[in-house]
C-alpha positions as CSV (number, residue, x, y, z in Angstrom):
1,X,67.6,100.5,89.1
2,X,68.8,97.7,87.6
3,X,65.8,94.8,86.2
4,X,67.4,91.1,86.2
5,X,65.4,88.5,84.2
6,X,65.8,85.3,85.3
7,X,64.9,81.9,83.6
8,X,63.4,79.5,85.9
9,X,61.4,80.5,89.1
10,X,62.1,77.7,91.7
11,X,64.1,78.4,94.8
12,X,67.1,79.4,93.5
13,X,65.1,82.1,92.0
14,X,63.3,82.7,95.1
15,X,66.7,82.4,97.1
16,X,67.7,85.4,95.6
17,X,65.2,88.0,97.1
18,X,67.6,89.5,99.7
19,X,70.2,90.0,97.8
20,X,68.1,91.7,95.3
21,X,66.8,94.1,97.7
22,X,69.8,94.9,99.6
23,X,70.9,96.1,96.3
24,X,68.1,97.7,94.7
25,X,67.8,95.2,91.8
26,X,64.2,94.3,90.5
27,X,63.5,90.5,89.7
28,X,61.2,89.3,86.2
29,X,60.9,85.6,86.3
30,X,59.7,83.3,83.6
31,X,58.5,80.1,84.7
32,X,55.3,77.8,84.1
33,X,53.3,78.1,87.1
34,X,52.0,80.2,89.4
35,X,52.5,77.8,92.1
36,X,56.7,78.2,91.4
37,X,58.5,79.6,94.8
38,X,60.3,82.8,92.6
39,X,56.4,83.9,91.7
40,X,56.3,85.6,95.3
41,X,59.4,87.5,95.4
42,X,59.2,88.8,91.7
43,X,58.4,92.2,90.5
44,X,56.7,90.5,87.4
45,X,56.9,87.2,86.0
46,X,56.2,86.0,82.5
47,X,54.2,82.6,83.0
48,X,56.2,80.1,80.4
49,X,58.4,77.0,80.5
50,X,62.1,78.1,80.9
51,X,62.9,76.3,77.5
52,X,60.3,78.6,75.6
53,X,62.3,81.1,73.4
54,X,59.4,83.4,72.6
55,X,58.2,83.8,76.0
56,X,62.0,84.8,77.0
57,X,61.8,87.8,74.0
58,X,59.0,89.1,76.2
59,X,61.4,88.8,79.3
60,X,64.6,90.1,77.3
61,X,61.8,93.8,76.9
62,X,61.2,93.5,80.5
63,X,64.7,94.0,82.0
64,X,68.4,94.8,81.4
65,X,70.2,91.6,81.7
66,X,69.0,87.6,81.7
67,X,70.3,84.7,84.0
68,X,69.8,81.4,84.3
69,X,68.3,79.9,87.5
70,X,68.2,76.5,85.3
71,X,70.3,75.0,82.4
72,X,66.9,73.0,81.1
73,X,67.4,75.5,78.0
74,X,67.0,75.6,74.1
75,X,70.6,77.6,73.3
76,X,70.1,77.2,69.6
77,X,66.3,79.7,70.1
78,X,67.8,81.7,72.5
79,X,71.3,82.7,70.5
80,X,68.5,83.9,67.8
81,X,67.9,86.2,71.0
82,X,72.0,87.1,71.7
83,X,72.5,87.6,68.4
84,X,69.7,90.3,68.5
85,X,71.6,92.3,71.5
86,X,69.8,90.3,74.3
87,X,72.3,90.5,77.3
88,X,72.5,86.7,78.5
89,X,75.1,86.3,81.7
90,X,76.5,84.3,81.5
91,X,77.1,83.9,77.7
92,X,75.5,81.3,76.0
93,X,79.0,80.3,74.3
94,X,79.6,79.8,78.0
95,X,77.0,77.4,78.5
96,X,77.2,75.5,75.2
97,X,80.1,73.0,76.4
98,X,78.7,71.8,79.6
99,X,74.6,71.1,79.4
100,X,75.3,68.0,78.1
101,X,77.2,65.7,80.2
102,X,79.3,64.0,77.7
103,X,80.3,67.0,75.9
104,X,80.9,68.6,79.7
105,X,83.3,65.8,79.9
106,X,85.1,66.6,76.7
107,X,85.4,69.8,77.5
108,X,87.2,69.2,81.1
109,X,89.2,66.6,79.4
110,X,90.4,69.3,76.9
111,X,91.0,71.7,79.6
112,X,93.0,69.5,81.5
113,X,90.9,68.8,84.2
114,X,90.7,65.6,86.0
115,X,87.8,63.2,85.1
116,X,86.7,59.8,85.5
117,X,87.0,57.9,82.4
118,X,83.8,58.2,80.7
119,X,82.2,57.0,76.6
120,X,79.1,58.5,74.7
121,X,76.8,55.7,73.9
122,X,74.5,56.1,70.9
123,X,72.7,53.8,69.0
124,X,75.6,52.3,67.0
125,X,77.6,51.2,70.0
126,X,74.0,49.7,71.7
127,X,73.3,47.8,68.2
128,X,77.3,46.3,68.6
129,X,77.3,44.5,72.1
130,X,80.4,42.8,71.9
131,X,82.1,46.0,71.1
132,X,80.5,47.6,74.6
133,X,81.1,44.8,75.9
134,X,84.9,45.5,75.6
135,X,84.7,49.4,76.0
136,X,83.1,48.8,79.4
137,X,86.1,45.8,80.5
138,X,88.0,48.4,80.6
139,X,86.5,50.1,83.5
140,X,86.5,46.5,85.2
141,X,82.7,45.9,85.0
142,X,81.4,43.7,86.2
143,X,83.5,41.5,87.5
144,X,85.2,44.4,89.6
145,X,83.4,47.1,89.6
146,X,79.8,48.3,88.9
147,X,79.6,51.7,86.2
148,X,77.6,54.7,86.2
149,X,75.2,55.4,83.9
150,X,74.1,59.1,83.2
151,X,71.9,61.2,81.1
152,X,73.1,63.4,78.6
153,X,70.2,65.8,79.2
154,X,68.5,67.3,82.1
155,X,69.9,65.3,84.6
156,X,69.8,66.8,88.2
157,X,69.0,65.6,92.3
158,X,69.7,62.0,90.7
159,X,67.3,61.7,88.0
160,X,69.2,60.6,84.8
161,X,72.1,58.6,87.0
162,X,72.3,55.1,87.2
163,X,74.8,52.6,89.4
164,X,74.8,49.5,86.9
165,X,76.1,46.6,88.3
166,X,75.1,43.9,86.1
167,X,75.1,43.5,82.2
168,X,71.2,42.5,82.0
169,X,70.8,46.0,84.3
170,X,72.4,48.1,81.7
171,X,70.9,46.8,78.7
172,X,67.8,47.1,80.3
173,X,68.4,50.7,80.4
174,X,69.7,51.1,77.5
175,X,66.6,49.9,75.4
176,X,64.7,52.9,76.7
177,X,64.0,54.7,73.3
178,X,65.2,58.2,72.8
179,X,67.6,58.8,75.0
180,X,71.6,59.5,75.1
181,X,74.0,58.2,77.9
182,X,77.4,58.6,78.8
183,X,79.1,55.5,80.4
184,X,82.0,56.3,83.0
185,X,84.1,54.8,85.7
186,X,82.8,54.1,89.2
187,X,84.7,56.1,91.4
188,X,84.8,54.5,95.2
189,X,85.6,58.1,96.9
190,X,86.4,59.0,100.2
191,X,84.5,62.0,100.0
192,X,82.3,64.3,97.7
193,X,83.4,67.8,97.4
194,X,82.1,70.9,96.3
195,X,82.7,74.5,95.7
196,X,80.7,77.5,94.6
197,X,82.9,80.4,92.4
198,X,82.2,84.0,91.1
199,X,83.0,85.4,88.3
200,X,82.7,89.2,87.0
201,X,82.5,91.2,83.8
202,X,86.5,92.5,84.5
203,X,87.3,88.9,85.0
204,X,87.6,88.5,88.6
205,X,87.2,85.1,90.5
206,X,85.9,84.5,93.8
207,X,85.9,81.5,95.3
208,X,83.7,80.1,98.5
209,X,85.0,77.8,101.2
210,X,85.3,74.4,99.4
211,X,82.8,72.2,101.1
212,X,82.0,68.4,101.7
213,X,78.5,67.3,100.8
214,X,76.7,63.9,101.9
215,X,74.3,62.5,99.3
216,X,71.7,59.6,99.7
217,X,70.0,58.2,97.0
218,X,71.7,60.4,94.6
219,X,70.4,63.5,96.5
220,X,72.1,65.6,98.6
221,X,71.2,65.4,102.3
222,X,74.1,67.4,104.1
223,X,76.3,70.1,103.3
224,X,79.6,70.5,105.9
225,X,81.6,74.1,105.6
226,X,84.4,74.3,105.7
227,X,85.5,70.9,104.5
228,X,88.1,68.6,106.5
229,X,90.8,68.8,103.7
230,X,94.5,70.4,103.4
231,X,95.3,73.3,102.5
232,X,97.3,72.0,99.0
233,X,93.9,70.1,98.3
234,X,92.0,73.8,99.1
235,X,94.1,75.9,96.8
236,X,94.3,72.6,94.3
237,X,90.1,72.5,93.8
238,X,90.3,76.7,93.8
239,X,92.8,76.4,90.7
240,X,90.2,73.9,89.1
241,X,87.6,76.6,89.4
242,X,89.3,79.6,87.8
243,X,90.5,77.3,85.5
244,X,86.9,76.6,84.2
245,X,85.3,80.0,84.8
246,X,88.5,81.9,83.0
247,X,88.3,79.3,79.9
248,X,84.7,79.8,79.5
249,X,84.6,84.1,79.9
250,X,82.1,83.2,82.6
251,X,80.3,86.1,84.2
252,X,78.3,84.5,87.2
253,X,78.3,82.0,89.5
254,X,79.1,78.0,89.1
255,X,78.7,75.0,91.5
256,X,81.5,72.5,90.9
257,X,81.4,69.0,92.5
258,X,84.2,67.2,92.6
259,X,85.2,63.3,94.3
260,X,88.0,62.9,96.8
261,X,90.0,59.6,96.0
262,X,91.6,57.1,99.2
263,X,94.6,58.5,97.8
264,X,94.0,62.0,97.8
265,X,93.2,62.9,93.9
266,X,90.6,65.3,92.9
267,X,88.4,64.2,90.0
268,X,85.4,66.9,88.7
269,X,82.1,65.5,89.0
270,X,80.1,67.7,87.6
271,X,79.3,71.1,86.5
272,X,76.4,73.5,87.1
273,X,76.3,76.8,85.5
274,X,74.2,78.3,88.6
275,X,73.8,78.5,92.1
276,X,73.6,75.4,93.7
277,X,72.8,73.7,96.3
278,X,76.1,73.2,98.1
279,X,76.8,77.1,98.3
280,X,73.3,77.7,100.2
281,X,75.1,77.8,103.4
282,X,76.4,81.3,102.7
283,X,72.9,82.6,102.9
284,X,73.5,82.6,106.7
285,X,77.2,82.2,106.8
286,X,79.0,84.5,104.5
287,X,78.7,87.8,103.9
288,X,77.9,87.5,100.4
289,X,75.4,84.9,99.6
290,X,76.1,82.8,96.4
291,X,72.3,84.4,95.1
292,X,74.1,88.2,95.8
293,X,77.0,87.1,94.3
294,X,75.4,85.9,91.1
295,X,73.0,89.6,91.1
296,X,76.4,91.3,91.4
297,X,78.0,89.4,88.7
298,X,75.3,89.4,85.7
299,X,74.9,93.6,86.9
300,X,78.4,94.7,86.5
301,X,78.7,94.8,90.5
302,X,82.4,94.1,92.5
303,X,82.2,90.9,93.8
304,X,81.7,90.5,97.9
305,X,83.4,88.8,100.2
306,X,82.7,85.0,100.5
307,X,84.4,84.7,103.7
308,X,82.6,82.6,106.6
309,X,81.4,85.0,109.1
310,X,81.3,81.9,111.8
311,X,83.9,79.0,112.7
312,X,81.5,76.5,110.2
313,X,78.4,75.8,109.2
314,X,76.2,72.4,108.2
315,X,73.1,72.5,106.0
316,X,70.6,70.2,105.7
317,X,67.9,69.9,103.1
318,X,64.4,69.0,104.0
319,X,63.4,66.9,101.8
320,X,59.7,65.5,100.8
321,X,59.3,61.9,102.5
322,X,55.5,61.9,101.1
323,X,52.9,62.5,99.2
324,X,51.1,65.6,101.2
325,X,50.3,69.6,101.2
326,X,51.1,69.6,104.6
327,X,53.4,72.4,105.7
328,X,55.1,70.6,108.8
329,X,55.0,73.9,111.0
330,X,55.6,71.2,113.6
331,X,58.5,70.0,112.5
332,X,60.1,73.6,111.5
333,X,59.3,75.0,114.9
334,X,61.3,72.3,116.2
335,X,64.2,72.9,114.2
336,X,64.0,76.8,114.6
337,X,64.4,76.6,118.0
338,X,67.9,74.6,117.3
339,X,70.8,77.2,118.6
340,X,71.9,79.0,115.8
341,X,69.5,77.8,113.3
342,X,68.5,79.5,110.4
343,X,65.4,78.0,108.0
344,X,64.6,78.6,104.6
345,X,61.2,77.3,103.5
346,X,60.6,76.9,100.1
347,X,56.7,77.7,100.3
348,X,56.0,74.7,97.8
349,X,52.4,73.4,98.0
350,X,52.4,69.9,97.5
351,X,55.4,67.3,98.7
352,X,56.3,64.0,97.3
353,X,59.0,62.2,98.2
354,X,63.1,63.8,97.5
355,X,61.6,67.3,96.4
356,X,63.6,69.5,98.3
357,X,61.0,71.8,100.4
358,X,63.8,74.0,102.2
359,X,66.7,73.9,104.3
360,X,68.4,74.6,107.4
361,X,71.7,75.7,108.1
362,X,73.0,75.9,111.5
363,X,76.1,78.1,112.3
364,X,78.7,76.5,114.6
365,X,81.7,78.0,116.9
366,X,83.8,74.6,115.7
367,X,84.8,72.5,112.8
368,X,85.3,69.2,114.7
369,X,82.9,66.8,112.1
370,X,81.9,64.6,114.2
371,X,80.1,67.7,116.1
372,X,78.8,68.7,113.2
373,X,77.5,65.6,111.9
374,X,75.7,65.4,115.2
375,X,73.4,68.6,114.6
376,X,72.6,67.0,110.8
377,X,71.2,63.7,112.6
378,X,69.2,65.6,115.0
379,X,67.8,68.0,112.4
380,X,67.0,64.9,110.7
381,X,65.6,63.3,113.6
382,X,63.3,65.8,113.7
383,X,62.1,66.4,110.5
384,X,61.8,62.5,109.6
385,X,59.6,59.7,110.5
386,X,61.0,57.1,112.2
């Protein structure tokens, strides 16, 4: 029996339970608290934040292999760990180009990828105004358009992103001490994009139905599979995937989000080198859930089939709208009882408002949006106050 460590023990830990089971893989989780969703389903768990190097030597003599349910980690410690014969999938060298954003950037650029324009800003730049000043004209702020302002680091669910639409706004920001940002272009998409893709220790890619995702206040609300899109623009975001995966020696699984133009261009968004949200749909509507995929990955498994098993599916995350430790059984009955409803509850104890306490995916027998759509709203008519 194969033992799978993995670093970080929130839900996409916890997400990957079945698939563990249903191939006779043990989990070991290292994260801080005993309160962290993953705790319940694990065989063992080392109590330690994920960035903790010494903690994850204790977890490397636990089990025969290491993932990453986070990228909140300190590369530089854990290659002392690699270096030592410590089986990290994926690779760290895999991981080093993309955890922080700007350098993720680079990286696409140099791969060929399509990106927005973007610029580092460090303390120089900040301390020469004028020069900004003329770096972001270029992106036709303000007068035009307003620019995004990101994180380097530890970014994720819309912490770390900013839409600046004024110059007082952005250095406002950008006299917040110890930080790094990356400056890029405001994209006015038609649509936000996503797709979740597989790689394996002989190199083969899987990809999963490319989706659309709906986000609100930087968060994503909705997830729609399949997306409304062409077949050119299917294969086209597919290419961008192996692309990346093949370039980096990946062995695992990858979100990648991407922005649809008015005219029908691609751009990549960003990268996570994990599950992620958008792919967790194929808990209920693919054979293969992203969370087997990545088990079967990291242990040297083939690949499954990513197919969807029904005509579509929506997902929508439930996400806190308080400050409680209710559990909203209420609600969740409500939305069980939806045709076709599947929900996956998180079993956090306290909520606060945008922490995502679970999801629900619905399958459905068509991919008219409009239909689809529909469903979300109610789900959310439910599970919201008015």
């Amino acid at each position: 029996m194969k033992r799978v460590g993995i670093i970080g023990g929130g839900q996409l830990a916890w997400m990957m339970a079945d698939g563990a089971r249903k191939l006779g893989i043990e989990l070991i989780v290292q994260t801080p608290s005993q309160q962290d969703p993953a705790v319940n389903i694990a065989q063992e768990t080392v109590f330690a934040v994920v960035d903790d190097a010494k903690a994850t030597e204790v977890l490397a003599q636990k089990c025969d292999v290491i993932t990453f349910e986070n990228e909140f980690v300190n590369l530089e410690a854990l290659s002392v760990l690699e270096k030592q014969g410590v089986c990290f999938r994926p690779r760290l060298a895999a991981l080093a180009p993309l955890l922080d954003k700007y350098h993720q950037r680079c990286y696409l650029q140099e791969l060929g990828l399509p990106v927005p324009q973007f610029f580092a800003v460090d303390e120089s730049l900040i301390q020469q105004p004028t020069e900004l000043q003329g770096k972001i004209a270029h992106l036709g702020f303000p007068q035009k358009n307003p620019i995004v302002l990101k994180s380097r680091r530890h970014g994720y669910d819309g912490q770390g992103t900013f839409i600046i639409k004024d110059w007082e706004s952005l250095q406002q920001k950008l006299a917040s001490k110890n930080q790094l940002y990356l400056i890029e272009e405001f994209i006015p998409f038609e649509r936000e994009l996503a797709i979740i893709a597989a790689r394996s220790v002989d190199g083969e890619v899987v990809t999963y139905p490319v989706v659309e995702t709906q986000q609100e206040q930087q968060v994503c609300r909705r997830v729609i599979a399949p997306a409304e899109i062409t077949a050119n623009l299917a294969d086209e975001i597919e290419a961008i995937a192996r692309t990346l995966l093949n370039n980096l020696e990946v062995v695992g699984v990858f979100g990648i989000e991407l922005f649809l133009t008015p005219d029908g261009k691609v751009l990549v968004n960003e990268i996570a080198p994990r599950t992620h949200n958008s792919g967790h749909f194929s808990l209920d509507a693919c054979e293969t859930s992203q969370f087997e995929q990545l088990l079967r990955a990291v242990c040297g498994l083939p690949l499954g089939d990513t197919a969807l098993q029904s005509q579509g599916a929506v997902m929508v995350n439930l996400l806190g709208y308080e400050t409680s430790h209710s559990d909203y059984q209420s609600q969740r009955q409500q939305i069980a009882a939806i045709p076709q409803a599947h929900i996956h509850w998180y079993g956090k104890t306290e909520s606060r408002p945008g922490r995502k306490l679970g999801h629900v995916t619905v399958l459905v027998d068509s991919q008219d949006r409009d239909e689809v759509i529909a469903i979300a709203r109610t789900i959310e008519s439910i599970w919201y106050p008015e």
